[in-house]
C-alpha positions as CSV (number, residue, x, y, z in Angstrom):
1,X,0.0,0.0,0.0
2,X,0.9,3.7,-0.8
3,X,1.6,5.9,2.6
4,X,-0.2,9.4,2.2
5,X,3.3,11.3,1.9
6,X,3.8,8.6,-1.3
7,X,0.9,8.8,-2.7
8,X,1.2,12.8,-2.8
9,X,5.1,13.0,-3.8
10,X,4.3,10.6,-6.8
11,X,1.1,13.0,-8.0
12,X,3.5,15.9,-7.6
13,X,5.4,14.4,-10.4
14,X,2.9,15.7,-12.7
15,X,4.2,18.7,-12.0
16,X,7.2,20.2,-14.3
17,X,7.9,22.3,-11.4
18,X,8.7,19.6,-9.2
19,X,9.7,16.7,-11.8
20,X,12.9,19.6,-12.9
21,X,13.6,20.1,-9.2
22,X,13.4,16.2,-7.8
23,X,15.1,15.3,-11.6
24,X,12.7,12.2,-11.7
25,X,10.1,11.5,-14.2
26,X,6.8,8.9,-14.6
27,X,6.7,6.0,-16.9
28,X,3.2,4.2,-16.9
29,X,2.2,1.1,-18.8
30,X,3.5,-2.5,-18.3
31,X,5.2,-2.0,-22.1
32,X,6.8,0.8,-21.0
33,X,7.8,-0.4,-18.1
34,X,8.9,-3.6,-18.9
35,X,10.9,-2.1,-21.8
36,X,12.5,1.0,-19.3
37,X,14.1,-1.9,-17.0
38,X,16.3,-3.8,-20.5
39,X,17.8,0.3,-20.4
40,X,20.7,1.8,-17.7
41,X,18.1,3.7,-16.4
42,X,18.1,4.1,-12.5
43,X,15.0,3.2,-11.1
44,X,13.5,5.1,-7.9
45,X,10.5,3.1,-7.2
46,X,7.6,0.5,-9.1
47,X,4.4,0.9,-8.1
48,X,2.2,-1.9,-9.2
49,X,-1.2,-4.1,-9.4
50,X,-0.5,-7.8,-7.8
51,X,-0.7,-9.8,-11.1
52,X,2.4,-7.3,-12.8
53,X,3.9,-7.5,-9.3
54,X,4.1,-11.7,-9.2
55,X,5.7,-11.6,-12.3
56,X,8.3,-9.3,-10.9
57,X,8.7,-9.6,-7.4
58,X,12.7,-10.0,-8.4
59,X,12.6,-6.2,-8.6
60,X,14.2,-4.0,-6.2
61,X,11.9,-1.1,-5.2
62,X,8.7,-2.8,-5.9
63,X,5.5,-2.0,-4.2
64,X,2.1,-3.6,-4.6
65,X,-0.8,-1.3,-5.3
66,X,-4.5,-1.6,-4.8
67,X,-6.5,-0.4,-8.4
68,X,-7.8,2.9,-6.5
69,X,-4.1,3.9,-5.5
70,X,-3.1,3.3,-9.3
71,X,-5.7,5.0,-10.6
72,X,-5.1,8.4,-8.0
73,X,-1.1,8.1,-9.0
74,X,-1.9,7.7,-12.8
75,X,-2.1,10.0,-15.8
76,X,-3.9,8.0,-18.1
77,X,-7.1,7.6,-18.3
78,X,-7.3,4.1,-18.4
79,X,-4.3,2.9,-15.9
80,X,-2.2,0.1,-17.0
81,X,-0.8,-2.1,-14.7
82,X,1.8,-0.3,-13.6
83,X,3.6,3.2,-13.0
84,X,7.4,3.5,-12.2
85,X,9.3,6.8,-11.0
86,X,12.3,7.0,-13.1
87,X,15.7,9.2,-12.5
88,X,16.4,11.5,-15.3
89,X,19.9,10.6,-16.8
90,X,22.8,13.0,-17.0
91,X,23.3,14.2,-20.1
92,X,26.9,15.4,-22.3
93,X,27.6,19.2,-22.3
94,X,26.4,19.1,-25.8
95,X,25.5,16.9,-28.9
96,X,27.8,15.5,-30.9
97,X,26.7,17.2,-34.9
98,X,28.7,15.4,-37.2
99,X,28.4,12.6,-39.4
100,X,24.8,12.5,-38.4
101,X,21.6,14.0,-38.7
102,X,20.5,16.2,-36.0
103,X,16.8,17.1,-35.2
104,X,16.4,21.0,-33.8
105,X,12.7,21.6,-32.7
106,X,11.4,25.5,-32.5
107,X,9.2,25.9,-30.0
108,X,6.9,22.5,-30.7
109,X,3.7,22.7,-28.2
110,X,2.2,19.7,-28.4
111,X,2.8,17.1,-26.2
112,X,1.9,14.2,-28.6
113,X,4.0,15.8,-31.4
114,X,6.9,15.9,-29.5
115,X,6.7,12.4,-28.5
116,X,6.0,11.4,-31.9
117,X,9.0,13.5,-33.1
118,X,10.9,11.3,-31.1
119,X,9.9,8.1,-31.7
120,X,9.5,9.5,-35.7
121,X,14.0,10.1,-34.7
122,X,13.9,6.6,-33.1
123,X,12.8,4.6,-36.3
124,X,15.3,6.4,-38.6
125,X,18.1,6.2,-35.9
126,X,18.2,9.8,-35.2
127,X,19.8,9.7,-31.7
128,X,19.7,13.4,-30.8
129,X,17.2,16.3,-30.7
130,X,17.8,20.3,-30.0
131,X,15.3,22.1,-28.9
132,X,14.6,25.8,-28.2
133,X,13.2,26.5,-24.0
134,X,10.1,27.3,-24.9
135,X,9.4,23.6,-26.6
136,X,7.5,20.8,-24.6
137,X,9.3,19.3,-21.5
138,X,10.6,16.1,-22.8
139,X,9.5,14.3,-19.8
140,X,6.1,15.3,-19.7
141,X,3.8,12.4,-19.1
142,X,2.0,12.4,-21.9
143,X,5.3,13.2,-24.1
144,X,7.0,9.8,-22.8
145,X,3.7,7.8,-23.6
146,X,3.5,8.9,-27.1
147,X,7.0,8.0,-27.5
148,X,6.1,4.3,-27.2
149,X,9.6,3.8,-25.5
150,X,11.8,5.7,-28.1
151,X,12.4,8.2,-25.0
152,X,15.0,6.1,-23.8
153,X,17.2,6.1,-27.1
154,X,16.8,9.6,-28.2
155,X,18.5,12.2,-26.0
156,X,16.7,16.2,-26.2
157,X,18.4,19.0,-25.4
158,X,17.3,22.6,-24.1
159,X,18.8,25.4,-25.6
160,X,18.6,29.0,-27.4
161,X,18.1,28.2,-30.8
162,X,19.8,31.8,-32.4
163,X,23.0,31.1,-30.3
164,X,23.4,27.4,-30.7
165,X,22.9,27.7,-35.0
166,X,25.0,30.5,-35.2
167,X,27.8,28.0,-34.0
168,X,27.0,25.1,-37.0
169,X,29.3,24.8,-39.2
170,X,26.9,21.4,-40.7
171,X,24.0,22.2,-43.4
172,X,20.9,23.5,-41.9
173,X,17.6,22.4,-43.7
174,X,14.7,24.0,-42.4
175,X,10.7,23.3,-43.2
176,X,9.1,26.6,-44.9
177,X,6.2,26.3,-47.2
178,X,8.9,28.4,-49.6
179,X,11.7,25.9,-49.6
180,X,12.7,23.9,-52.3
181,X,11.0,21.1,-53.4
182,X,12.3,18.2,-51.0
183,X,12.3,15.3,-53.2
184,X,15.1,16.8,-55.5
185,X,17.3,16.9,-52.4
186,X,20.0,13.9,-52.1
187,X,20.5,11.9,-48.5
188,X,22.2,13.6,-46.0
189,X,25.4,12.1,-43.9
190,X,25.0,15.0,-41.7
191,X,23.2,18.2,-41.0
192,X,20.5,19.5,-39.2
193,X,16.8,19.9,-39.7
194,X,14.7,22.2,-38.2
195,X,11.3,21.9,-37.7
196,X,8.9,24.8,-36.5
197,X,6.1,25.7,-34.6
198,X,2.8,23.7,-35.0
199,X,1.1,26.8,-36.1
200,X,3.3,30.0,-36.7
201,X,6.6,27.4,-38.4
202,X,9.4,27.9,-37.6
203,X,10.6,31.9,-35.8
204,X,11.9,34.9,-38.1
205,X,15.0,35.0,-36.3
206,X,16.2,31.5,-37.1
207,X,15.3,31.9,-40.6
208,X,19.1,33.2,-41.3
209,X,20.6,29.8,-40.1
210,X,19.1,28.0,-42.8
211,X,21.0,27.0,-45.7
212,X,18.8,24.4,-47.2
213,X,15.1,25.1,-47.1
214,X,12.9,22.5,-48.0
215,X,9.2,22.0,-48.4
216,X,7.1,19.0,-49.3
217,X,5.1,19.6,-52.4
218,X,1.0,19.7,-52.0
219,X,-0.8,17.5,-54.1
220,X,-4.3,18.5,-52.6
221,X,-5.8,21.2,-50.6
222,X,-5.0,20.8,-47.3
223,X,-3.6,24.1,-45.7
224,X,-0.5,22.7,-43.6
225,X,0.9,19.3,-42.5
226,X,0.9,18.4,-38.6
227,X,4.5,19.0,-37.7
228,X,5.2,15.2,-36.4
229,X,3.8,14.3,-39.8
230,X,5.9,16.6,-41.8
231,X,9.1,15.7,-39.8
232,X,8.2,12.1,-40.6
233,X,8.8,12.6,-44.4
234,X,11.2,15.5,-44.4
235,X,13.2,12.5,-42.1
236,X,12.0,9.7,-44.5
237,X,13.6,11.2,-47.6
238,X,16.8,12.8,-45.8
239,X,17.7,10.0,-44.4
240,X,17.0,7.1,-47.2
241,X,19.0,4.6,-48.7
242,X,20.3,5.6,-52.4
């Protein structure tokens, strides 16, 4: 069973506030789960229904759960098994830019889209992302369960976006409904893409950096492209096999 001070430290997790200051995060789901302890990272506590627990009562930090403590801990609508409190993992100084492609996110909103970014960076082996402050925590709840897992093989970094591309010395493609038609383009080794804001693109002030600008030719009538979606098959293309 949860003690009251547990019960209320774990729900303060939801906060950003409190998950920047504690460095922890929450992983919910037995697939997430399950798949978070084959990775290096640390931990804190499992929290979990009886049946999940008797399959894993190997596990250090394990603590059974009634259904009504799950569902008072959880952020899904539908709880799932299981809910784990997981350390966040130092990270280098910086990311490593060449001979690879590097994803740089200005000011994305949208918790899901972020999370599909990163799974999207996942599938095509993309192992880093930039993004500017203002951008979606990465380990926002409901950014780690639209990852599907990918959270724990793509690393996201927080910083001014003007200062940081004024220091590439890489290629810079960037997403504008101006660019050049990306389907002539050839497969990078390395470079970065940028992809903007869900509904105002990517910010005046970064358009300078970009040396490649790209768009993806409309076909139909739609208006815009979701900016997970777009990243997808900017990503597909860059990235393919000649």
């Amino acid at each position: 069973m949860l003690s009251k001070n547990e019960l209320k430290y774990i729900q303060s997790l939801c906060q950003k506030k409190q998950r920047q200051e504690e460095r922890l995060f929450i992983v919910e789901g037995a697939k997430l789960v399950e798949e978070l302890l084959l990775t290096q990272y640390e931990v804190k506590g499992i929290y979990a229904l009886a049946a999940w627990a008797e399959k894993h009562s190997h596990l250090p930090n394990l603590t059974v759960i009634t259904e009504q403590e799950l569902e008072r801990i959880s952020n899904l609508q539908t709880p799932n098994q299981v809910l784990a409190v997981v350390v966040q993992p130092e990270q280098a100084p910086s990311p490593e830019l060449e001979n690879q492609l590097t994803l740089v996110l200005d000011n994305i909103q949208d918790p899901g889209n972020l999370g599909t970014i990163i799974r999207i960076a996942d599938w095509f082996g993309i192992r880093q992302i930039v993004a500017s402050p203002d951008t979606v925590e990465c380990y926002n709840p409901k950014v780690i369960q639209s990852t599907m897992g990918s959270f724990a093989r793509v690393q996201v970094w927080y910083t001014p976006l003007p200062t940081f591309l004024q220091s590439v010395k890489l290629p810079v493609y960037g997403a504008l409904l101006t660019g050049k038609n990306l389907f002539e383009e050839t497969p990078l080794k390395e470079g970065l893409l940028v992809i903007g804001n869900e509904s105002k693109g990517i910010a005046p002030e970064l358009l300078q950096f970009i040396s490649h600008p790209v768009t993806i030719p409309r076909i139909g009538g739609a208006e815009s492209l979701n900016a997970a979606v777009a990243t997808g098959i900017i990503v597909s293309h860059l990235t393919r096999v000649k």
